[in-house]
C-alpha positions in Angstrom: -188.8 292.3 128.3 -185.5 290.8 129.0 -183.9 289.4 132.1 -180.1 290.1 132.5 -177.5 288.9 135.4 -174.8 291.0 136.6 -172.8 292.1 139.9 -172.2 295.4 141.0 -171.2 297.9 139.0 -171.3 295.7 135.8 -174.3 296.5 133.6 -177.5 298.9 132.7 -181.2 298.9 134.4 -183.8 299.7 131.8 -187.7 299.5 132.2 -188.9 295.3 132.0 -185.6 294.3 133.2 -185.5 291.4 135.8 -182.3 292.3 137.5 -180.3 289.5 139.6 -177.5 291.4 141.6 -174.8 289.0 143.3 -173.1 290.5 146.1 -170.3 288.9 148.1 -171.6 288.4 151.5 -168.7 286.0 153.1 -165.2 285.5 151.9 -161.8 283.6 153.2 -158.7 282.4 151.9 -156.8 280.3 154.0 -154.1 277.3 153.0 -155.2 273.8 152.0 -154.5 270.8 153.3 -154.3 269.4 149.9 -150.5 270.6 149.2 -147.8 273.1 150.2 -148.6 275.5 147.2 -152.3 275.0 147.7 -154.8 277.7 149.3 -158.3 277.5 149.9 -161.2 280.2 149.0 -164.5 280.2 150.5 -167.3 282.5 150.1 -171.0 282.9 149.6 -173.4 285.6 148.0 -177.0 287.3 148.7 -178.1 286.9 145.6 -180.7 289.7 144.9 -183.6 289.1 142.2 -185.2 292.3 141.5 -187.9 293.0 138.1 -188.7 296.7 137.1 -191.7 297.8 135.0 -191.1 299.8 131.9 -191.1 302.9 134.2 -188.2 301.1 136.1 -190.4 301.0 139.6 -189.8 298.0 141.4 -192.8 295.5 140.5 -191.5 292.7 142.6 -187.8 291.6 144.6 -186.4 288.8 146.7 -182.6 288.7 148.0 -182.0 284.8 148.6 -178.5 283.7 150.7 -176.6 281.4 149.0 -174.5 278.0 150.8 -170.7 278.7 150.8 -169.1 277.4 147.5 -165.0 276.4 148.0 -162.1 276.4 145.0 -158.7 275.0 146.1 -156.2 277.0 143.8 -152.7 277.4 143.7 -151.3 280.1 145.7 -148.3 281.2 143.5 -150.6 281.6 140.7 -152.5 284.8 140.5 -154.6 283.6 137.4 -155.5 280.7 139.7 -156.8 283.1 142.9 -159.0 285.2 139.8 -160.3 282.0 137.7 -161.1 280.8 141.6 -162.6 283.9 142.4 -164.2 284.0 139.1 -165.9 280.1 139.2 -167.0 280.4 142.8 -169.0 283.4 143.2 -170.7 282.4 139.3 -171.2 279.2 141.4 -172.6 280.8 144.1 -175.2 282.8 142.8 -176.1 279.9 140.1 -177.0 278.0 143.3 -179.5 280.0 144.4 -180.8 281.6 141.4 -183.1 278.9 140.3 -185.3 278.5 142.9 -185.5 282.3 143.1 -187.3 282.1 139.8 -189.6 279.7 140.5 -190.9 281.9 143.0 -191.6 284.7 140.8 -194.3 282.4 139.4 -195.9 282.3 142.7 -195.5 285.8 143.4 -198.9 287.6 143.1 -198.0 290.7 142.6 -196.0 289.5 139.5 -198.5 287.7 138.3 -201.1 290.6 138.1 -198.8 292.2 136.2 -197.9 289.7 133.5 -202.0 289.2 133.3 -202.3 292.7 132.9 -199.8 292.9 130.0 -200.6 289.4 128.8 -197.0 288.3 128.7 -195.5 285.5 130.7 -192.2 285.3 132.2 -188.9 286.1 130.2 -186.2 283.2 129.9 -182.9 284.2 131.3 -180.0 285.4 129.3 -177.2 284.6 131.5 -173.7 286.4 131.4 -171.1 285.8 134.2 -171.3 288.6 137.1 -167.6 289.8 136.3 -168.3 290.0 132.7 -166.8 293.1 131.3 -168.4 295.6 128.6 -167.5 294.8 125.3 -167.4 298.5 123.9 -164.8 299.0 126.7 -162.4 296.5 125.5 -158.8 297.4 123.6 -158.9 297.5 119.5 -157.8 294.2 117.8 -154.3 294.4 116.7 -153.7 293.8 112.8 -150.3 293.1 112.8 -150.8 289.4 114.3 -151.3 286.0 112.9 -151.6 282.9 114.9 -151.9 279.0 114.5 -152.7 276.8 117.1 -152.7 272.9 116.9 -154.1 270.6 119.4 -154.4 266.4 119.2 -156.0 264.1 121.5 -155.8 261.1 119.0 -158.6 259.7 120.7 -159.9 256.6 118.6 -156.2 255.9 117.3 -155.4 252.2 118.8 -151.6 253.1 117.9 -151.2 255.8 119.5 -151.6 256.4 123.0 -154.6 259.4 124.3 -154.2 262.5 125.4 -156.5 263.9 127.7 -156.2 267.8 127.8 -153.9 268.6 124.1 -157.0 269.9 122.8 -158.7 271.7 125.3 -155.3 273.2 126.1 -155.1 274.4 122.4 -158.3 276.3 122.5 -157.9 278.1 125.6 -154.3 279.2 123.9 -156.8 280.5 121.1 -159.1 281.8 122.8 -156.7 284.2 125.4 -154.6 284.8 121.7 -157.8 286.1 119.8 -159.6 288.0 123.3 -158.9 291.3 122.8 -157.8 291.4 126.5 -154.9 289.8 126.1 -153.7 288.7 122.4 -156.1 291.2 120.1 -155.7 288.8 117.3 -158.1 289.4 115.1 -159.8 285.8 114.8 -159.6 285.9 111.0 -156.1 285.9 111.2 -156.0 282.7 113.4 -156.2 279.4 112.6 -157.0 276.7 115.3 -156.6 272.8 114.6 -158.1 270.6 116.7 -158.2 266.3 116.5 -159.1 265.3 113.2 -159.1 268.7 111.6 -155.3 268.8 112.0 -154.0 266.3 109.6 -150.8 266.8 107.5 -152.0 268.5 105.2 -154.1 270.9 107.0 -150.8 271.9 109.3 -148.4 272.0 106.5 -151.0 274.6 104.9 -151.5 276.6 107.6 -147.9 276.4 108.3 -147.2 277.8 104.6 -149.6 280.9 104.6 -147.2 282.6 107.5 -145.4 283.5 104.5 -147.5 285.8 103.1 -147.7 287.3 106.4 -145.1 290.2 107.2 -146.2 291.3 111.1 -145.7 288.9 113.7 -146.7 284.8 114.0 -147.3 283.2 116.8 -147.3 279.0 116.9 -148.7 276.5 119.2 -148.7 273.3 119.2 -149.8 270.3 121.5 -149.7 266.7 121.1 -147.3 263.7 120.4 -143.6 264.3 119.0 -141.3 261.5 118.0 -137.6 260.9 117.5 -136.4 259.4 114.0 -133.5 257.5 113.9 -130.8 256.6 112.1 -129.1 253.2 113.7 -128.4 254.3 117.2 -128.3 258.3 116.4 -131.4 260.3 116.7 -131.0 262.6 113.4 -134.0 264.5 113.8 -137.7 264.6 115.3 -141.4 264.7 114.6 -144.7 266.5 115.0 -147.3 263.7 114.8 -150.6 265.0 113.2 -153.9 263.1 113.5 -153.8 261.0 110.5 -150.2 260.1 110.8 -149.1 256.5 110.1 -147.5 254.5 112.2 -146.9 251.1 111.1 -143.0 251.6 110.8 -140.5 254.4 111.0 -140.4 255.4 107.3 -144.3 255.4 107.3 -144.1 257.7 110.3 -141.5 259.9 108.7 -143.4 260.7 106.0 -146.5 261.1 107.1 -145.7 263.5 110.3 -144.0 266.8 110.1 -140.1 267.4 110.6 -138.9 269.5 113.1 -136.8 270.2 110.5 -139.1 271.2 107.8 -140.5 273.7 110.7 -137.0 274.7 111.1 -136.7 276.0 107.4 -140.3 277.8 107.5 -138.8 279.6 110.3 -135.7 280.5 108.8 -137.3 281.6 105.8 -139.8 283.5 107.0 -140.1 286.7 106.4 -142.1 288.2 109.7 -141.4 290.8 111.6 -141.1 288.2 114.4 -142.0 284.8 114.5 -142.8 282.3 118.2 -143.0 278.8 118.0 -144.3 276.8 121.1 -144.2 273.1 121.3 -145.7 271.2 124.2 -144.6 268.1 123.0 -141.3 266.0 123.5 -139.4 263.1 121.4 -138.3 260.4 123.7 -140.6 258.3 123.0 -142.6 257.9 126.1 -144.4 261.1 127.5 -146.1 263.3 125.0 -144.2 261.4 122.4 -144.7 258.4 120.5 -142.5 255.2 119.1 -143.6 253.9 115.6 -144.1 250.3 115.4 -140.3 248.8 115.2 -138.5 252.0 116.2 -136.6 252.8 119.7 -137.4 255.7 122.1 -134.4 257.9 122.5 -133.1 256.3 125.8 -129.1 255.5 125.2 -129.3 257.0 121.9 -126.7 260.0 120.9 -128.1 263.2 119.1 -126.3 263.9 115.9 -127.0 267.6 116.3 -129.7 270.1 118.3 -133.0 269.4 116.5 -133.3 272.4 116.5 -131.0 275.6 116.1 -131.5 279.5 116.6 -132.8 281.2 114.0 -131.6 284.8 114.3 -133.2 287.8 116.2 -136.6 287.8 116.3 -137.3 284.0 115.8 -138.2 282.4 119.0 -138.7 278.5 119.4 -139.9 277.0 123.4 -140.3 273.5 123.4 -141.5 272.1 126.5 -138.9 270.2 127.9 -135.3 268.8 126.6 -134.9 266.5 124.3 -134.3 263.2 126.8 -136.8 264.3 128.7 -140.7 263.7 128.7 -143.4 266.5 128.9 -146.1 265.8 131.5 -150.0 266.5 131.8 -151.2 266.4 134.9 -154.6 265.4 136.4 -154.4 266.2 140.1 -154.2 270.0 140.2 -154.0 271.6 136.9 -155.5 269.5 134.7 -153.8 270.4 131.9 -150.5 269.9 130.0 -147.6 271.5 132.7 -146.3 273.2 129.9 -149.3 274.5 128.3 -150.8 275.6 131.9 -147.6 278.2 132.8 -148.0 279.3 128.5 -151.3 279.9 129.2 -151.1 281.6 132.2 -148.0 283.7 131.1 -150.2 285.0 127.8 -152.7 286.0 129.9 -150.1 288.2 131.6 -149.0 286.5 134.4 -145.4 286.7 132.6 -145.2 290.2 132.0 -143.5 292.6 134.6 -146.7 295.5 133.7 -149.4 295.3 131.2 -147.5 294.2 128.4 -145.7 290.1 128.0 -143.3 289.8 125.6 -141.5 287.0 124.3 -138.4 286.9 126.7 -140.7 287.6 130.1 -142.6 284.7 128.5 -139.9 282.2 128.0 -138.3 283.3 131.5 -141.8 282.4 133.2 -141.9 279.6 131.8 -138.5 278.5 132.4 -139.1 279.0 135.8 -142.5 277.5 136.5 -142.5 274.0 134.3 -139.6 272.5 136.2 -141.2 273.2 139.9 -144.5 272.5 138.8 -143.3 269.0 137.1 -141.0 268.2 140.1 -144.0 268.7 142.3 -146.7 266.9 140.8 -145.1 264.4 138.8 -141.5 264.2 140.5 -139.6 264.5 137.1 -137.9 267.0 135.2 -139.5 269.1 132.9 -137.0 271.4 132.2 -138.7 273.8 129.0 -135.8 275.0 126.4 -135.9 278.6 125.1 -133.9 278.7 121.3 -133.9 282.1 120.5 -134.5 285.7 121.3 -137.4 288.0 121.2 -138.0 291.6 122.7 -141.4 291.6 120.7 -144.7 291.7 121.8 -147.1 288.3 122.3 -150.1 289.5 124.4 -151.0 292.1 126.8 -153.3 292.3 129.9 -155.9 295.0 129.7 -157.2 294.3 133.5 -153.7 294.7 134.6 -153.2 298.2 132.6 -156.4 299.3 134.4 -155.3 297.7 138.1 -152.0 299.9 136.8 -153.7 302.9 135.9 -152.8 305.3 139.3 -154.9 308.0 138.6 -158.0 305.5 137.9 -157.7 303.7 140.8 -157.4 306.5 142.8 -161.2 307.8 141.1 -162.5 304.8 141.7 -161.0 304.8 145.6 -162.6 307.9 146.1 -165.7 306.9 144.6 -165.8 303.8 147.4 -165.2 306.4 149.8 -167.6 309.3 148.5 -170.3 306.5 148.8 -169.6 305.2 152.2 -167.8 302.1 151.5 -164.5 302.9 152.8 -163.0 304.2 155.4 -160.6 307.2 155.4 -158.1 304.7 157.1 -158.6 302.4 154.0 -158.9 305.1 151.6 -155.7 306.2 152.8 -153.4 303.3 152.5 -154.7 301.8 149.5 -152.8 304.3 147.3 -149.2 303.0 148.6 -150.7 299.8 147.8 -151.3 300.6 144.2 -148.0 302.3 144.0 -146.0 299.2 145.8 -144.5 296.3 144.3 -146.3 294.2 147.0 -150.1 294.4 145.6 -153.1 293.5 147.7 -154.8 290.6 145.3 -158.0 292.3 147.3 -157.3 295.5 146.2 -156.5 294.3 142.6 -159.8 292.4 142.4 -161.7 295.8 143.6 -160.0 298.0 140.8 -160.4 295.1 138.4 -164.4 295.1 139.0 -164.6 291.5 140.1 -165.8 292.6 143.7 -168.0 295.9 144.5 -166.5 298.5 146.8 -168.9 297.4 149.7 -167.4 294.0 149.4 -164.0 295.7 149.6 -164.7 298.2 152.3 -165.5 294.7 154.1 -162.7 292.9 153.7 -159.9 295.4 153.1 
């Protein structure tokens, strides 16, 4: 006997099941008083509790009503409406769920029939109501290698916290090695967080992209750092966890040269190769100053730090070199950078089901400097060295929201059943088919509301 969670449309009754079906019962969206770019999303579930015997007849059931749960998100951001989406009605239904199983224990009828078969009842195995069948997900891709870096340097007196490098790093992971969105197989990633990514672990990882001939893919967050030569900045730093920083020279040698990434680049013999840096060298920011060294301010650049690389090798750092890169508490909570990279992987950058590395750099390019302006009222302005028409993720709900001919099965469906209207069943295909898409209609095809939800709201 098992008990399984799930919202309509998303998963299999079988005999002994105990069966909790969220459906959407309320639902707005309506602008926030917290900021221009900031809507509001409301809603609130029946959350429906129902166990089968092992002949699937209904042994006991209870539909509870949930209080509204509220996300403010940013309106531009259709990741942000979906995660809101996603986190409230999970929310929602957690709310209620509890005390609906404490009342199975004072159900009679349920408790002649665990008496009878001398069981008690099952814990719950919990999996989020828009979780999606793993048999139905895209093939890993075996033509891609990543290594991403993250660095709070929490602990380190001498150098200054970051609050989100990290966790920023292993969503990037995470979206790069789902098979939704990156495909990378996970034994072809490597991911470096805190105190596992010292010099030496980097500068390894860094050197077994050359035995890799498909395509690489970079990340990096935490502190940078200029180096100087008298007044001139010469070149620039990636500051791993156990760097030292008692003086310059101590900090040269112990961090990584931008640089010495330069030449792995160059030399590297990928099919493409994408570096992304959410770090900056100014010395203030996400950068640090070693102990008797100058940040950047008045200081001339020698040369670029760093330079293009040919076709195919791509380098985004997140903002220009006299300029500081920004986490931000108040909205994103996250890096500014790493929010729009992370978004933009996820396919937010990509014009149809497919991001590449231009469509990513472009999003980015346009995002970061708004979103710092906004929040943090500086510039942020990310720079792009490079080109690359290759491939970096790709978004297997969009390809399905894309998919004509399914949506139009699964309109009909909704309509067969009752759900829609001929009105609605109607217009929604000039909806799929325009470039203005309904984000209700996107949620439907996407199977993160049921169609009676959607007949409801449509």
């Amino acid at each position: 006997m098992r008990s399984i969670l799930f919202s309509p449309g998303g998963g299999k009754i079988s005999g002994g099941d105990i069966v909790v079906q969220s459906v959407v019962e309320d639902f707005e969206v309506e602008p926030s008083s917290t900021g221009f770019a900031a809507c509001n999303i409301r809603m609130k579930v029946i959350a429906k509790t129902v166990f089968y015997d092992s002949t699937g007849k209904v042994i006991w059931e209870k539909p509870e009503h949930s209080d509204w749960e509220m996300r403010d998100y940013n309106c531009f951001s259709g990741d942000a409406f979906n995660d809101a989406l996603t986190d409230i009605s999970t929310q929602a239904t957690f709310g209620v769920i509890g005390e609906t199983f404490k009342s199975i224990g004072r159900s009679r009828a349920m408790h002649d029939f665990l008496v009878a078969k001398n069981t008690k009842v099952p814990p719950v195995v919990v999996s989020s109501p828009l979780a999606v069948d793993d048999a139905n997900l895209p093939p890993y891709r075996d033509d891609g290698y990543a290594i991403v870096i993250g660095i709070d340097y929490g602990g380190r007196a001498d150098i200054p916290s970051l609050k989100y490098a990290s966790a920023d790093a292993k969503k990037v992971y995470d979206v790069l090695t789902d098979r939704r969105y990156g495909g990378i197989r996970p034994e072809n990633a490597v991911l470096l967080l805190n105190n596992d990514a010292t010099r030496s672990g980097i500068i390894s990882a860094l050197r077994k992209r050359r035995t890799w001939d498909g395509y690489v893919y970079v990340y990096y967050s935490g502190h940078g750092a200029p180096v100087a030569e008298g007044t001139r900045m010469k070149d620039a730093v990636l500051v791993p966890s156990d760097s030292v920083t008692a003086d310059p020279d101590s900090l040269s040698e112990t961090a990584i040269r931008l640089s010495y990434l330069q030449e792995l680049i160059d030399e590297s013999k990928a099919k493409g190769v994408m570096v992304a840096l959410d770090a900056c060298f100014t010395g203030g920011g996400k950068s640090i100053v070693a102990k008797g060294g100058k940040p950047i301010v008045g200081m001339l650049m020698t040369s670029e730090l760093i330079k293009a690389a040919g076709s195919g090798k791509v380098i985004i750092t997140s903002s220009a070199g006299n300029q500081q890169s920004w986490e931000d508490d108040s909205e994103l909570k996250s890096g500014i950078f790493s929010h729009y990279f992370i978004d933009g992987i996820k396919g937010e950058a990509g014009d149809d089901a497919w991001v590449n590395v231009d469509e990513l750099a472009r999003y980015i390019s346009d995002n970061v400097p708004k979103a710092a302006h906004r929040l943090k009222g500086q510039e942020q302005v990310p720079q792009v060295i490079g080109r690359g028409d290759f491939t970096v993720s790709r978004n297997w709900e969009k390809a399905r929201i894309l998919d004509t001919e399914l949506a139009k099965t699964k309109l009909r469906s909704a309509f067969e059943g009752g759900y829609i209207t001929a009105g609605q069943l109607s217009r929604a295909p000039d909806a799929v088919n325009g470039k203005e898409r309904s984000k209700l209609l996107d949620a439907f095809l996407g199977d993160r509301i049921g169609a009676k939800t959607f007949g409801e709201l449509y």
